[in-house]
Structures are given as C-alpha cells and as structure tokens.
BAFI-3210 file (N, C-alpha, C; in Angstrom, 3 decimals, decimal comma, padded with zeros to 6 digits):
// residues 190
n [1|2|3|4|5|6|7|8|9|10|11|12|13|14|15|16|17|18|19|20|21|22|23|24|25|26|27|28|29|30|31|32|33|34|35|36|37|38|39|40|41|42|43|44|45|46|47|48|49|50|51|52|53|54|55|56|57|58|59|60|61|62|63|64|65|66|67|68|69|70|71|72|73|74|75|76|77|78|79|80|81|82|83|84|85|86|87|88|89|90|91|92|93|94|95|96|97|98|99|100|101|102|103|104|105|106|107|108|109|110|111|112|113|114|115|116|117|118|119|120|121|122|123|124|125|126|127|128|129|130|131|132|133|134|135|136|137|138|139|140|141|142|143|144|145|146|147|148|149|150|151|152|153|154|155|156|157|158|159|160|161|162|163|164|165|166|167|168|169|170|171|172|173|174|175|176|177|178|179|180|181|182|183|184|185|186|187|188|189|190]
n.u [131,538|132,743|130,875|129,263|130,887|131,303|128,140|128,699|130,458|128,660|126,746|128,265|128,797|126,240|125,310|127,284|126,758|123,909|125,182|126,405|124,597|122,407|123,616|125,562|127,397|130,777|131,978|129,727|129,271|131,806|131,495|129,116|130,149|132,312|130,468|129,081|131,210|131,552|129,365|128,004|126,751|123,765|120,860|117,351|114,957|112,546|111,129|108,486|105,229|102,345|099,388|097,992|096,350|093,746|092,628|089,225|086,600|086,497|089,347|092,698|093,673|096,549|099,211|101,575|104,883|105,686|107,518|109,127|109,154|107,265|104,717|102,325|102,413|100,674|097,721|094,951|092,195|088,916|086,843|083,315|081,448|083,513|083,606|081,822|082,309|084,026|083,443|081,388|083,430|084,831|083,746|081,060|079,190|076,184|075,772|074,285|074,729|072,553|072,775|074,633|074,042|073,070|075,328|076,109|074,327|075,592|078,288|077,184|075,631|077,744|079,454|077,817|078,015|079,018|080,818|082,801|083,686|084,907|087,090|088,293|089,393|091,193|092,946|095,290|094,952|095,195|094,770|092,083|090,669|089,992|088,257|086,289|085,544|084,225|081,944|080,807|078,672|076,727|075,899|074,957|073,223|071,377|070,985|069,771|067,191|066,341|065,669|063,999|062,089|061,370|060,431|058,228|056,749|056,387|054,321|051,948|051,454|049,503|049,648|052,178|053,814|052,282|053,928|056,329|056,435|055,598|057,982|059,757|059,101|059,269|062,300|063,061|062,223|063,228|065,596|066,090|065,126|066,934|069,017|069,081|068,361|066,241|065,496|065,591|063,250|060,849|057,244|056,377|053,553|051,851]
n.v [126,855|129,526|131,199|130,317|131,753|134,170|134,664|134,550|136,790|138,454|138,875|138,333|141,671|142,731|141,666|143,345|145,956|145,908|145,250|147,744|149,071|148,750|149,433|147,517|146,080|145,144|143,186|141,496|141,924|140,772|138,399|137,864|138,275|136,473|134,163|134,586|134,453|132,343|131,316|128,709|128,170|126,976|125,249|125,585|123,264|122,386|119,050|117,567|117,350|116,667|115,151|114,482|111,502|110,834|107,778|106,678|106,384|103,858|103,952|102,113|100,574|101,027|099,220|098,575|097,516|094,174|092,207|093,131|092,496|093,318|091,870|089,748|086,303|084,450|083,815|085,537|085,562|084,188|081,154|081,884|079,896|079,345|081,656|082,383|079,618|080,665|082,953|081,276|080,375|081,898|084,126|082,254|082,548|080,982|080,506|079,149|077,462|078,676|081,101|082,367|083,722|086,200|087,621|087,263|088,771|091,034|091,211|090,628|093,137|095,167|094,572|095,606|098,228|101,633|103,436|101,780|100,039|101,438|102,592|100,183|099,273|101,898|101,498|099,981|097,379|097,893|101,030|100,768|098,948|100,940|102,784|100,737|100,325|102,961|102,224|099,991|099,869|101,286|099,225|097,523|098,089|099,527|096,163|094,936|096,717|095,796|093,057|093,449|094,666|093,051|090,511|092,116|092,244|089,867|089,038|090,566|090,840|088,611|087,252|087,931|086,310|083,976|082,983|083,085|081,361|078,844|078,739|078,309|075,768|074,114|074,224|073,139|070,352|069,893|069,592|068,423|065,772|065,106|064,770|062,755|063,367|063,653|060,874|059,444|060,797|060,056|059,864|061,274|063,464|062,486]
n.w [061,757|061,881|061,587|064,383|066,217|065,504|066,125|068,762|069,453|068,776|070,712|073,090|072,871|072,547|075,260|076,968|076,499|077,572|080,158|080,880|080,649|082,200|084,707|086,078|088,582|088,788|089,200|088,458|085,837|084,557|085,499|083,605|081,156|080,716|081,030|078,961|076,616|077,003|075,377|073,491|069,514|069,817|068,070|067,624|065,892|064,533|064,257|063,341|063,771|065,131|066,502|069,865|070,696|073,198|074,543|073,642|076,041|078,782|081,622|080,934|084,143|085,578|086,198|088,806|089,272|090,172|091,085|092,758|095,562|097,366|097,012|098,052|100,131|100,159|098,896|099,838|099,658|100,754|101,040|101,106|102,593|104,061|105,451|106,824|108,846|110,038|111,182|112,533|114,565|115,932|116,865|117,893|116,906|115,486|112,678|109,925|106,497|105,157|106,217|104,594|102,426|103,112|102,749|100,332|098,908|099,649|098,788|096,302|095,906|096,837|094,421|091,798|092,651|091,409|092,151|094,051|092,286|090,526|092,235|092,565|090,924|090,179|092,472|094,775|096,900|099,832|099,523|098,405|100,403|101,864|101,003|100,396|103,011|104,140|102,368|103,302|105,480|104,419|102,446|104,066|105,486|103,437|101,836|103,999|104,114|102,012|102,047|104,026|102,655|100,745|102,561|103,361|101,222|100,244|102,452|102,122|099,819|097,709|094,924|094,776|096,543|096,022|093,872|094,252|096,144|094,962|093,041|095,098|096,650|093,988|093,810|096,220|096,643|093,827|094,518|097,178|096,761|094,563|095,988|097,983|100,721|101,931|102,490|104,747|105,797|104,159|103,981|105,408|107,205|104,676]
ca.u [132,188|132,970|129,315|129,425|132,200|130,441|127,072|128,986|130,623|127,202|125,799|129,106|128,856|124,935|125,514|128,052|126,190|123,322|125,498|126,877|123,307|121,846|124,650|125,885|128,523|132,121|132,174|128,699|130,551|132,843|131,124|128,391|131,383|132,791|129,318|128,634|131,937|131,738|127,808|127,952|125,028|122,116|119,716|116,139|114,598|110,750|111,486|107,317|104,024|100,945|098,459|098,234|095,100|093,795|091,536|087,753|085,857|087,385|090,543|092,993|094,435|097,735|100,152|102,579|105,784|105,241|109,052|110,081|109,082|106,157|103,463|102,376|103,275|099,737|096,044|094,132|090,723|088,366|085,814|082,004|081,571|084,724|083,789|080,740|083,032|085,357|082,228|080,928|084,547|085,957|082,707|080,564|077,759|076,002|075,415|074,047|075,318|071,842|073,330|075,675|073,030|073,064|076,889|076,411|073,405|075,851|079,092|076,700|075,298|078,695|079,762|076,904|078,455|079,843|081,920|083,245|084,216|086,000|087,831|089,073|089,973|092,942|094,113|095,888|093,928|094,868|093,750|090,371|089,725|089,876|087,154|085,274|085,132|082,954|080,750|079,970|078,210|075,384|075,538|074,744|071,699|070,598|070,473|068,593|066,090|066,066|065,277|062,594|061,231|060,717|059,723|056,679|055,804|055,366|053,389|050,779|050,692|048,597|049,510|053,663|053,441|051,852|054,837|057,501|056,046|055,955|059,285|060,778|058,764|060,037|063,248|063,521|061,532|064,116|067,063|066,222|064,959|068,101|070,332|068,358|068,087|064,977|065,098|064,769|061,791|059,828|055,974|056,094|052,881|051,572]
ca.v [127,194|131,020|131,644|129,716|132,430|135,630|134,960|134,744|138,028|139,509|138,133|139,450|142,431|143,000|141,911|144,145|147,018|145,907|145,911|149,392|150,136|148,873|149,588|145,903|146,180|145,162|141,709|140,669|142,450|140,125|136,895|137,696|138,592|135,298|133,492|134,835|134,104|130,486|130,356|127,702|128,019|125,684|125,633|124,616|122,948|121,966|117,935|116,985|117,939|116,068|115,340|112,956|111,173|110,054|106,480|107,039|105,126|103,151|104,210|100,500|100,382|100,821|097,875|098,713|096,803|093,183|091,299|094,100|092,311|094,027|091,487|089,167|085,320|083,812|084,328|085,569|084,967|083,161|081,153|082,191|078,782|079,223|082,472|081,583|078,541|081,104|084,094|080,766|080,128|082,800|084,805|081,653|082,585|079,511|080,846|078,436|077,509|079,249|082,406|082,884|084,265|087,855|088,337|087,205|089,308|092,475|091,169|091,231|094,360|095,652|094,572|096,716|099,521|102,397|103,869|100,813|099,684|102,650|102,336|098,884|099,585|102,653|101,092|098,809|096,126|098,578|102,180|100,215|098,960|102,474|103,125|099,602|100,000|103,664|102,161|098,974|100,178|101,722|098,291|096,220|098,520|098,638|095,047|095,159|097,410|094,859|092,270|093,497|095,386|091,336|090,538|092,641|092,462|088,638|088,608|091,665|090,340|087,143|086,462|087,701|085,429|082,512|082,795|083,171|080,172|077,532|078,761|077,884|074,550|073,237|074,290|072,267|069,495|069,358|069,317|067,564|064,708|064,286|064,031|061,258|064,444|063,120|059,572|058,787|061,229|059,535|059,370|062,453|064,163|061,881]
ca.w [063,011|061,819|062,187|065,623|066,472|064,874|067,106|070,355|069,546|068,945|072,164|073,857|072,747|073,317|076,596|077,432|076,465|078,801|081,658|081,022|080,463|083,481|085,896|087,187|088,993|087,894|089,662|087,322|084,123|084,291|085,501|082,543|080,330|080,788|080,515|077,146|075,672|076,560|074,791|072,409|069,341|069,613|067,157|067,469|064,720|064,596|063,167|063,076|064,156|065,033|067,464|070,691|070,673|073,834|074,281|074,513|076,683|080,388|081,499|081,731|085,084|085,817|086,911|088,904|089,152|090,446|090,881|093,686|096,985|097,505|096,805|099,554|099,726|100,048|098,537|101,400|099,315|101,928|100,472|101,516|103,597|104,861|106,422|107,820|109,629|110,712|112,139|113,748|115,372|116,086|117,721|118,953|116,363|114,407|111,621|109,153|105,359|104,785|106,311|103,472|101,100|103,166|102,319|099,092|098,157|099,903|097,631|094,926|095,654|096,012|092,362|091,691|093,221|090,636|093,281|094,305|090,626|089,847|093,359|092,548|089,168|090,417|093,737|095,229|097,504|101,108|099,626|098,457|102,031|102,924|100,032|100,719|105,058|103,904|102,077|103,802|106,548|103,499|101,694|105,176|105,531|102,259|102,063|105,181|103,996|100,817|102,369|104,709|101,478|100,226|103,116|103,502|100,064|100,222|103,760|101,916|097,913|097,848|093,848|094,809|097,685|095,389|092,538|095,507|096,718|093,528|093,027|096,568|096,546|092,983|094,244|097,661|096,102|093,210|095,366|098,328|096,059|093,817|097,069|098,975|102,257|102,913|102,029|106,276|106,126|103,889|103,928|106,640|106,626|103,913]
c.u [132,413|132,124|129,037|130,340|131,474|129,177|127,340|129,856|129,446|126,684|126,624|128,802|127,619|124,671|126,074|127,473|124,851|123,553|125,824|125,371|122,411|122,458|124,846|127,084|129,756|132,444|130,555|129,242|131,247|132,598|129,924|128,951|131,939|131,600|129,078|129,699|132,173|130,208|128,563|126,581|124,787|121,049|118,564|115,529|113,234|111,496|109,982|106,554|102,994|099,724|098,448|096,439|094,856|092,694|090,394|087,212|086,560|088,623|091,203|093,723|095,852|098,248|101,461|103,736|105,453|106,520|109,626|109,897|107,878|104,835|103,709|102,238|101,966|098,691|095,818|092,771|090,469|087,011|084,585|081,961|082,748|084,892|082,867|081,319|083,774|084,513|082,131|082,136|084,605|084,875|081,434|079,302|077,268|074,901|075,124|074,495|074,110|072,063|073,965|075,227|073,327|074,449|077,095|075,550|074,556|076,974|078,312|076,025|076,638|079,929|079,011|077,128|079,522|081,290|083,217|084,187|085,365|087,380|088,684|090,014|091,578|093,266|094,267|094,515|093,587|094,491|092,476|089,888|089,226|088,428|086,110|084,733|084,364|082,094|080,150|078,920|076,492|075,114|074,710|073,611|070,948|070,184|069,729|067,473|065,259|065,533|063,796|061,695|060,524|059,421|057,832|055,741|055,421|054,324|052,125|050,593|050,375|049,361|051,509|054,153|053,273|053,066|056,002|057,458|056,298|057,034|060,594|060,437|059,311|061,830|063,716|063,497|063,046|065,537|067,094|065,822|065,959|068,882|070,079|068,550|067,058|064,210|064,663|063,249|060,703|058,610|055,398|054,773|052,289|051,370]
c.v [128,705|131,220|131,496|131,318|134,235|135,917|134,811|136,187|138,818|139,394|138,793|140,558|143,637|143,073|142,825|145,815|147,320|146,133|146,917|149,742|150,414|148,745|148,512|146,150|145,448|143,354|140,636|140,733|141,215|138,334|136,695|137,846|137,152|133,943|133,129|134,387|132,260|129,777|129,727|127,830|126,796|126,169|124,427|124,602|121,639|120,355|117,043|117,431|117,031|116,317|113,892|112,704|110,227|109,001|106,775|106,173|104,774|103,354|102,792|101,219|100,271|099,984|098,587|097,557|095,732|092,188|092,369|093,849|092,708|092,921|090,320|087,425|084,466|084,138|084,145|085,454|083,756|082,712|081,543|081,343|078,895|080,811|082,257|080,774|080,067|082,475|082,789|080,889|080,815|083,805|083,911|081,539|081,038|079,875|079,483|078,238|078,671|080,829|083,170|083,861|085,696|088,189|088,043|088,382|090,811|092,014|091,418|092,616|095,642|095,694|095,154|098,093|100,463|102,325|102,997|100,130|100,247|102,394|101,202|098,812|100,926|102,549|100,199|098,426|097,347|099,921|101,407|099,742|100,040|102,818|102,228|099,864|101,440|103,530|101,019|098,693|100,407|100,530|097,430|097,133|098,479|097,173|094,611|095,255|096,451|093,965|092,171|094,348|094,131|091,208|090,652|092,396|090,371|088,453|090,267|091,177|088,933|086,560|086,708|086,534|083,621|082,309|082,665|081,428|078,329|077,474|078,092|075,919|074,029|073,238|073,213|071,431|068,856|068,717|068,405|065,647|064,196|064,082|063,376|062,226|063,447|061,790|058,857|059,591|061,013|059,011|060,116|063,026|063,370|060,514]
c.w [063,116|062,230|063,527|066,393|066,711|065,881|068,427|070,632|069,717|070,288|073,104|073,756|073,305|074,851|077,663|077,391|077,702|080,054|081,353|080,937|081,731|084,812|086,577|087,225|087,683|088,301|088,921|086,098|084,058|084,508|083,911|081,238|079,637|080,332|079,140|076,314|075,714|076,375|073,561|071,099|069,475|068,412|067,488|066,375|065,110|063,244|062,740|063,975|063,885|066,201|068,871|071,282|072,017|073,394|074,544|075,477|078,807|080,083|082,025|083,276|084,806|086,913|087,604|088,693|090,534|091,559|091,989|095,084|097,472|097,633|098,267|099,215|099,375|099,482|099,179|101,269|100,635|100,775|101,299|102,385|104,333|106,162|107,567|108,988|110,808|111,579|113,334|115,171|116,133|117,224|118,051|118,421|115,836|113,426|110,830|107,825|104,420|104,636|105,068|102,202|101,600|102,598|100,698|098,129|098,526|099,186|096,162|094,465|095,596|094,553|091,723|092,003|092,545|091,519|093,272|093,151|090,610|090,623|093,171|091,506|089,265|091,949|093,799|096,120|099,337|100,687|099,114|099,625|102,418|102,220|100,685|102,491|105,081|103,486|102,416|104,715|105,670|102,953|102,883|105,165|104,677|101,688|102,905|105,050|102,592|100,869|103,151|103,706|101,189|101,384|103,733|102,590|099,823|101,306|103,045|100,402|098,075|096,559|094,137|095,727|096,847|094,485|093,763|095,328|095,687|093,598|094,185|096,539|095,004|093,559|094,886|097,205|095,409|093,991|096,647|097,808|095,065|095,057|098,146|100,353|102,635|102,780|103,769|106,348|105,349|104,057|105,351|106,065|105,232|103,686]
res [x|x|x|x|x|x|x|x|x|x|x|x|x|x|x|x|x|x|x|x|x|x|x|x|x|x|x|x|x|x|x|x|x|x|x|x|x|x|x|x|x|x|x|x|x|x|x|x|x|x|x|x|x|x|x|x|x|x|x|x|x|x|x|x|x|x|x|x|x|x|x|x|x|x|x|x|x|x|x|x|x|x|x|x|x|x|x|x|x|x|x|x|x|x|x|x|x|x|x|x|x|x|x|x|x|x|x|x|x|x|x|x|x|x|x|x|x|x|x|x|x|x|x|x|x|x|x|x|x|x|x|x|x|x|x|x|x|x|x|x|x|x|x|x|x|x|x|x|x|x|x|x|x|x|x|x|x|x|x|x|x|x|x|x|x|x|x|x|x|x|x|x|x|x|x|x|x|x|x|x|x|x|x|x|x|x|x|x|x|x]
***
C-alpha cells in the first residue's frame, strides 16, 4: 500500500510540473491535481501467450437465436405437384404433371449454383430471395438454352437420337406396363 502511495506522489508531482510547464490554466491545475491524487496503481501482467487458430476449409453457418418470436408458424415448402396445381389455378394454365420436369431441372440447376450455395449458407430465407429473384431470371434461360441445346442435338445426331430413344422406350414400356395405364389400350397398333 506504501508503494501504492509513493507512485501517486510521483505521478502528482510529474504532473504538476507539466502544467507549470505547459501553461494550463489554474481551473485544469487543479481539476488534474485532483485527478492524479485519486490514481489508484494497476498493474498489467502478461498471464499466457498463444495463438488463435482459425478452421480451414467451409465456414459453419451461423444460427441465430430461434425461441424469440421471430420464426414463422407454418412450413411454407410447396410440393412440385402441388405447384403445378396451384400455376394451373391460380393463372388458368394446364400445365401437365409432365411440366414439372422444367422446374425441377432449374431447382436442380440451382443447387448447382456456387453463388447460390454460399447465399443460402449466410442468410436468412428473405435476404436469399433477394440473392435467388437475381439469379433466376439467368437460370430460366439457361435451362432454356439447355433444353433447346438437347433438343437440336437429338433432331441432327442419328446414333444420340437412337440411345435417347431405347432409353425413353424401355422407360414408358416399363412403367406403363407395371401400372395396368394401358391395359384398355391393348393390342393398339398391333
């Protein structure tokens, strides 16, 4: 505590010389006067030393807090068929169950989508719309262009065209023959 005592004299004292040195008035003198005699020591003392290692690789996502009202009461997931139902409804289209393949090939091309990844991975569900409604506009064309890429290339390759083809026919074949479809159209064409 003496020691405690001894370095607030010094500190007074130093101080005091500063102001006479650098002319501060008489109303700082006395507030820095007062300052110094009620320093307290502190001592800093180094208690370990290392290093902070970050993770290599994917950064995890951060969770926010869950239990605060915030989240919303229902899952608004739509299934695929169920949107289709709800395009036909709602805008008059008649879309087919066949339809469903373009939105699936552009969901799957956007799970394919870096960008998109990353995007999902540090936001919430409404800043990723904001991300997802810029790049949907490039996915609906690129699938576009994907499709009429096929397209062309089966109506100009004779042997891509022939493998297409097996493939679609075992297909139908298989499937329309385990679920009795075409048990009234039997002996069509044949």
């Amino acid at each position: 505590m003496e020691a405690s005592r001894e370095l607030s004299r010094e500190f007074k004292s130093e101080a005091e010389e500063l102001v006479r040195k650098w002319g501060v008035t008489a109303a700082k003198e006395a507030r820095v006067s007062t300052c110094i005699a009620d320093l307290k020591l502190y001592r800093l003392q180094k208690i370990g030393e290392g290093s902070i290692k970050l993770g290599v690789g994917e950064p995890e996502p951060l969770i926010g807090p869950t239990d605060v009202g915030a989240g919303k009461a229902d899952d608004e997931r739509v299934k695929l068929s169920s949107l289709i139902e709800k395009l036909n409804e709602r805008f008059g289209t008649d879309f087919t169950p066949a339809d469903q393949l373009f939105f699936h090939q552009v969901q799957a091309d956007a799970l394919q989508n870096d960008y998109l990844n990353l995007a999902a991975t540090a936001n919430n569900i409404d800043d990723f719309k904001l991300k997802f409604d810029k790049e949907l506009e490039g996915l609906f064309i690129d699938r576009m262009d994907g499709n009429a890429g096929i397209f062309r290339r089966l109506m100009s390759d004779e042997n891509f065209r022939s493998v297409a083809s097996e493939w679609l026919m075992n297909e139908v074949y298989q499937r329309a023959s385990e679920s009795g479809v075409g048990d009234s159209a039997r002996g069509v064409g044949g």
